[in-house]
MDAnalysis code that builds the backbone (N, CA, C; Angstrom):
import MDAnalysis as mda
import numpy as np

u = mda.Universe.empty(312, n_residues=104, atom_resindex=np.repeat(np.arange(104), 3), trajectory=True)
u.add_TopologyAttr("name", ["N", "CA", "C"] * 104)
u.add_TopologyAttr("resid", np.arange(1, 105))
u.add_TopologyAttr("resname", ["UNK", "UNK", "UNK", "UNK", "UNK", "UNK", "UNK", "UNK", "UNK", "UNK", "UNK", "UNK", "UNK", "UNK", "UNK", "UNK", "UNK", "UNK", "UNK", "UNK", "UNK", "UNK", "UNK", "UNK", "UNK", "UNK", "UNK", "UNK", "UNK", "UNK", "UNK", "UNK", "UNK", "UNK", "UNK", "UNK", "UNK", "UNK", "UNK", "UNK", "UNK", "UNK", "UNK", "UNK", "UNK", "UNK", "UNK", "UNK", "UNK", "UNK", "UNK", "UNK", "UNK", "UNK", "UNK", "UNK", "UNK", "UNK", "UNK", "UNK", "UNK", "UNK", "UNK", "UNK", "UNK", "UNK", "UNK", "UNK", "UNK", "UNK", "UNK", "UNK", "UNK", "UNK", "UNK", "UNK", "UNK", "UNK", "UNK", "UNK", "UNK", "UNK", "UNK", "UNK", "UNK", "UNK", "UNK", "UNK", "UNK", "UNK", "UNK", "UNK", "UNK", "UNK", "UNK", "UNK", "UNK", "UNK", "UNK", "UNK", "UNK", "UNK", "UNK", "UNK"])
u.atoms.positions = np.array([
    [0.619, 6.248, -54.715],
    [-0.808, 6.230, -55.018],
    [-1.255, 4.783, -55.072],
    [-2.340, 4.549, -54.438],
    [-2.883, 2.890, -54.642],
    [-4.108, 2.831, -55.532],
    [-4.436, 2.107, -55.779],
    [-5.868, 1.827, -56.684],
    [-7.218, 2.557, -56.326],
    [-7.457, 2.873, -54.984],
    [-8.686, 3.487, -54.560],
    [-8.644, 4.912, -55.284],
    [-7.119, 5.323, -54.563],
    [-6.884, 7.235, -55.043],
    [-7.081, 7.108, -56.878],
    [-6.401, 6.417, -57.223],
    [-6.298, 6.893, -58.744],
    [-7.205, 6.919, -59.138],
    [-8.685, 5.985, -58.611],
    [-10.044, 6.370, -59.472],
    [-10.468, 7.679, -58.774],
    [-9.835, 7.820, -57.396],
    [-10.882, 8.976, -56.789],
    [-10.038, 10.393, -58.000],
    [-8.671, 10.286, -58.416],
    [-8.760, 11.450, -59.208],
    [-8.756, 11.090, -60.794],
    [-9.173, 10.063, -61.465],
    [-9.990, 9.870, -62.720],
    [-10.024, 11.234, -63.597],
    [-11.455, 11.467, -62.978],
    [-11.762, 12.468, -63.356],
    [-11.119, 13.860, -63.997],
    [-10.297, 13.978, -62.423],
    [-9.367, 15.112, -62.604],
    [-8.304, 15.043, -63.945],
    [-8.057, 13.795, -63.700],
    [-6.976, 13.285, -64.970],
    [-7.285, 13.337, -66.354],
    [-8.775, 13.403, -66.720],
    [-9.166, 13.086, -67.911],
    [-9.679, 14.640, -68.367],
    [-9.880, 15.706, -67.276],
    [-10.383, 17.106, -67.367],
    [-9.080, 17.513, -67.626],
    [-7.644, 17.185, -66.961],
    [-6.712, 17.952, -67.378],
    [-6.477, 19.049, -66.395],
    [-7.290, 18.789, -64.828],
    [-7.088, 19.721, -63.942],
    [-5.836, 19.194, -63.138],
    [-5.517, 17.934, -62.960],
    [-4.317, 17.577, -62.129],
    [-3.324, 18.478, -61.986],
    [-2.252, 18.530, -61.326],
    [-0.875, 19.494, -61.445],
    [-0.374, 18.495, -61.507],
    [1.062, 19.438, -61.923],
    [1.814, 18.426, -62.810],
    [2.605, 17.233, -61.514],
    [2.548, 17.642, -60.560],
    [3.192, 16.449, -60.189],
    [2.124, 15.213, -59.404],
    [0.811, 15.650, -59.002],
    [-0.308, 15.091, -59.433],
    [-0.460, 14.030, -60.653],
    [-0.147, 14.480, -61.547],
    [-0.074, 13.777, -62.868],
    [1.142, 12.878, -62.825],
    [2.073, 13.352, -62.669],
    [3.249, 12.565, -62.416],
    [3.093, 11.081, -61.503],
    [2.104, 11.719, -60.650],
    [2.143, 10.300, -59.419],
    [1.153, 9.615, -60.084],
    [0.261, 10.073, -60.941],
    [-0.863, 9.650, -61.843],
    [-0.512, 8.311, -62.268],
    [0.012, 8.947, -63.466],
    [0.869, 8.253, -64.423],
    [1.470, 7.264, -64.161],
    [2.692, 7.412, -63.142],
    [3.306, 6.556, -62.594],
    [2.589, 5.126, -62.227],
    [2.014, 5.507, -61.519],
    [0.305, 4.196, -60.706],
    [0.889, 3.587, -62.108],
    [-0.167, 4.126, -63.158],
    [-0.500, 3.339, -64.565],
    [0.602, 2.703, -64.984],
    [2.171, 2.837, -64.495],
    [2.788, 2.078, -65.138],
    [3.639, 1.102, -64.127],
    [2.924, 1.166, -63.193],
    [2.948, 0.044, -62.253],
    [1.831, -0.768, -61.771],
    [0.707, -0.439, -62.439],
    [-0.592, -0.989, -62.401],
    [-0.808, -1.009, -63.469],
    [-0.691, -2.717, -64.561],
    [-2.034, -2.049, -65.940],
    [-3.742, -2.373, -65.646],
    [-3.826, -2.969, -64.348],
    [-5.569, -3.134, -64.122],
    [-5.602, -1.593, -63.890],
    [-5.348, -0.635, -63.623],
    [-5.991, 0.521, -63.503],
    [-5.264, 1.212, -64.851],
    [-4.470, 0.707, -65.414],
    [-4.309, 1.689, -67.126],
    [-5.462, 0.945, -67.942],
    [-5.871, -0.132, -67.512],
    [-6.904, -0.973, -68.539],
    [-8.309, 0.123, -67.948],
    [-8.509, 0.202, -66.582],
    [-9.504, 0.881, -66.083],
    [-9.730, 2.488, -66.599],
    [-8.428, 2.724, -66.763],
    [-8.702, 4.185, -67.621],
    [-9.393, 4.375, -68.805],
    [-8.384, 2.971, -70.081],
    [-8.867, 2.952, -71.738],
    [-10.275, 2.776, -70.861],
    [-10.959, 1.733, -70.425],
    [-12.355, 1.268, -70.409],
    [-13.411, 2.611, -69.578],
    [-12.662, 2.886, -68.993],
    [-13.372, 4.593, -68.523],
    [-13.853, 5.601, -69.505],
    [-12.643, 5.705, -70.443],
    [-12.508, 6.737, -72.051],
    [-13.405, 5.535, -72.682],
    [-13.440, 4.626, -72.967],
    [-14.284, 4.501, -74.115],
    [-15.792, 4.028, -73.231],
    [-16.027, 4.090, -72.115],
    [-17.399, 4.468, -71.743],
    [-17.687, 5.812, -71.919],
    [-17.140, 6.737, -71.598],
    [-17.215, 8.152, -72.123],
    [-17.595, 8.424, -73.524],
    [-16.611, 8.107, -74.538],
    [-17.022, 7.941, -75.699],
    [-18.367, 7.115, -76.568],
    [-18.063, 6.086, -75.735],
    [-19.948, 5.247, -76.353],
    [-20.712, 5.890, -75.324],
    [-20.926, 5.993, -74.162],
    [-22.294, 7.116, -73.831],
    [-22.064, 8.606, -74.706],
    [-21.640, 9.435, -75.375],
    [-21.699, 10.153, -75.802],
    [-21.954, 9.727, -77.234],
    [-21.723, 8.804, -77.725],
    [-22.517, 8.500, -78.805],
    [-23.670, 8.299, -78.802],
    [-24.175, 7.636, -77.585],
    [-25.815, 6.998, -77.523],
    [-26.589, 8.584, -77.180],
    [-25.941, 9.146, -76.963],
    [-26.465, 10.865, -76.089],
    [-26.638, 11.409, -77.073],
    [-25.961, 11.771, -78.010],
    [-25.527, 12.659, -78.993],
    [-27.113, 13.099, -79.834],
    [-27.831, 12.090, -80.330],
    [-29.428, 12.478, -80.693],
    [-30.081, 10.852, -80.218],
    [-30.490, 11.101, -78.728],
    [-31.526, 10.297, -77.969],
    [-32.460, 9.535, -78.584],
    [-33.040, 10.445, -79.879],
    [-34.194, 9.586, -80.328],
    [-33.246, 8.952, -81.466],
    [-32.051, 8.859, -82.068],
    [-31.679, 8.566, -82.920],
    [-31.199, 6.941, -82.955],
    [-30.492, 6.362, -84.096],
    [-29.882, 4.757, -84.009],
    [-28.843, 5.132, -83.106],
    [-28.587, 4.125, -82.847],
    [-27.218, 3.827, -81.724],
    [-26.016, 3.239, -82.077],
    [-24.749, 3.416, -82.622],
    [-23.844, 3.470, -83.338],
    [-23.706, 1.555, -83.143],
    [-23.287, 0.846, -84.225],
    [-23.091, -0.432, -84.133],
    [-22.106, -0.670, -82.612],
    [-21.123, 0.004, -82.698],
    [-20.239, -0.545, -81.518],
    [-20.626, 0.049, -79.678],
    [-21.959, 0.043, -79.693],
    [-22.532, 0.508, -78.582],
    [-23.225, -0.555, -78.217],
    [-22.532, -1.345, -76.804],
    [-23.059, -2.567, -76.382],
    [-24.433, -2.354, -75.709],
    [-25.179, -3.214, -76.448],
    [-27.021, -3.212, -75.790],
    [-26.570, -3.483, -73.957],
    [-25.787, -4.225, -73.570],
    [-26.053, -3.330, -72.080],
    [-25.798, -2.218, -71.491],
    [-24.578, -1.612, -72.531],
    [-24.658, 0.162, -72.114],
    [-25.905, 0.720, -72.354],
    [-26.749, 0.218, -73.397],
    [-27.546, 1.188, -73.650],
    [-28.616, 1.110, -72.780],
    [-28.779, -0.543, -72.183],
    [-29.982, -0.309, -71.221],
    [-29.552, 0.371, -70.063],
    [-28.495, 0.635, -69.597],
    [-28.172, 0.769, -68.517],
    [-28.577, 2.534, -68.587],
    [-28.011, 3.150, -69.436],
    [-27.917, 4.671, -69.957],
    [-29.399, 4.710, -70.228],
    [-30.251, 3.988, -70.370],
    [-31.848, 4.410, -70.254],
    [-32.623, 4.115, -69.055],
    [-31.801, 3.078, -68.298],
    [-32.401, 3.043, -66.925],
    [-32.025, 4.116, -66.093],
    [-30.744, 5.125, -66.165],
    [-30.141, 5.664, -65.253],
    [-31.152, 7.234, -65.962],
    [-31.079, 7.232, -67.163],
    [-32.279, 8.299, -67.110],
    [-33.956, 8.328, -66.853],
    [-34.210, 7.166, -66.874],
    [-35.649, 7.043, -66.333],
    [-35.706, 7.056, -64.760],
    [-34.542, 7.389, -64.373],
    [-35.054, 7.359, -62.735],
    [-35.298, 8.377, -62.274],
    [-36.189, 8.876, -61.576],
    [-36.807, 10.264, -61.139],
    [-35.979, 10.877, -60.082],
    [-35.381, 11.810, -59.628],
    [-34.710, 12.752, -59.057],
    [-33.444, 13.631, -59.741],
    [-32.618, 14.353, -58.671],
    [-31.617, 15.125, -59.122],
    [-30.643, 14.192, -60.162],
    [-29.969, 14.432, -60.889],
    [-28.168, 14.241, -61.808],
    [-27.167, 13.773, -60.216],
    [-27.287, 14.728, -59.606],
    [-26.444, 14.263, -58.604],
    [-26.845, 12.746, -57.350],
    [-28.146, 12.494, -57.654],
    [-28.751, 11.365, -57.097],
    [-27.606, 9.980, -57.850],
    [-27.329, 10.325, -59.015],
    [-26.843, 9.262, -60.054],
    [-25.355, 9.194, -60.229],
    [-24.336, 9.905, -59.574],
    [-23.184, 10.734, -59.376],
    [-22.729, 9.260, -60.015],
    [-22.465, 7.646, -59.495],
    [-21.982, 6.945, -59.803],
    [-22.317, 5.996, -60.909],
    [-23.376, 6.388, -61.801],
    [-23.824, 6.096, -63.136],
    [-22.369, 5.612, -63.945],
    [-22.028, 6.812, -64.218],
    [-20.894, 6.492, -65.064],
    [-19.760, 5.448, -64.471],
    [-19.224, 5.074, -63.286],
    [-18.502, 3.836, -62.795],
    [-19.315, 2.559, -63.367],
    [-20.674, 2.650, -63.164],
    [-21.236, 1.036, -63.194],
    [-21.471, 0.895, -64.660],
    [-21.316, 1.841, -65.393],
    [-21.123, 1.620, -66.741],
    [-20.132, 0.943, -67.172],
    [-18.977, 1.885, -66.479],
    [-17.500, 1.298, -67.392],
    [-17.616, 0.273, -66.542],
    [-17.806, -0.106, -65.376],
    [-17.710, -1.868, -65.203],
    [-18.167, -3.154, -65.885],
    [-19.996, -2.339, -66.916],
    [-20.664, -2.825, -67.426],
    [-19.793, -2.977, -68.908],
    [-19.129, -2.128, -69.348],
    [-18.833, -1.626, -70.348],
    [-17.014, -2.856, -70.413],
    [-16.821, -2.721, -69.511],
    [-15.378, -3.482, -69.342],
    [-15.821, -4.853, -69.462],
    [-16.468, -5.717, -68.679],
    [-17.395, -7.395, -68.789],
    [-17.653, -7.317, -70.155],
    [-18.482, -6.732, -70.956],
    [-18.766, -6.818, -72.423],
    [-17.639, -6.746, -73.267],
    [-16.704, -5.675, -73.235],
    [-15.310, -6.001, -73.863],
    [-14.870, -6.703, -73.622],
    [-14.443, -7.881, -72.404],
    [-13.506, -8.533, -71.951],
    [-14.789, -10.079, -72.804],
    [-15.763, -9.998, -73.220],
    [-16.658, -11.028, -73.388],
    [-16.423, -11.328, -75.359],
    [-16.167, -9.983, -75.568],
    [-15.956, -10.048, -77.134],
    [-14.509, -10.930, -77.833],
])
């Protein structure tokens, strides 16, 4: 597996749909790559801080929710069309989201 595939199955990995030897080759990557095991933690905890900022919209925004996630997560909903127009929202986050950790 090289760096392109392992983000293309991300997803799959974090839903828990992989098979097991899927997972196996998964895994493996990550422990021959830590820029893509770092790309995972920073994937999960974009997941986790957009679901905090989501959780009640009109509400405060948890201290450890970086003001450029949050503009970013209000620009990507003010834009007019389909959810699937935005499919790659969540990548330019955790990129956004990874620069701000790596800045702290």
């Amino acid at each position: 597996m090289n760096c392109r595939e392992f983000v293309e199955f991300l997803m799959a990995y974090l839903d828990g749909t992989l098979d097991a030897r899927e997972r196996e080759i998964f895994e493996a990557h990550m422990v021959d790559c830590p820029s893509c095991e770092t790309y995972l933690d920073t994937y999960r905890d974009t997941i986790r801080l957009g679901r905090q900022c989501l959780c009640d919209p009109d509400g405060p925004v948890h201290d450890d929710v970086p003001e450029e996630l949050v503009a970013a997560i209000l620009a990507a909903r003010a834009q007019p069309g389909s959810p699937a127009r935005h499919a790659g929202w969540l990548s330019q986050l955790a990129a956004r989201l990874a620069d701000t950790l790596r800045r702290r």
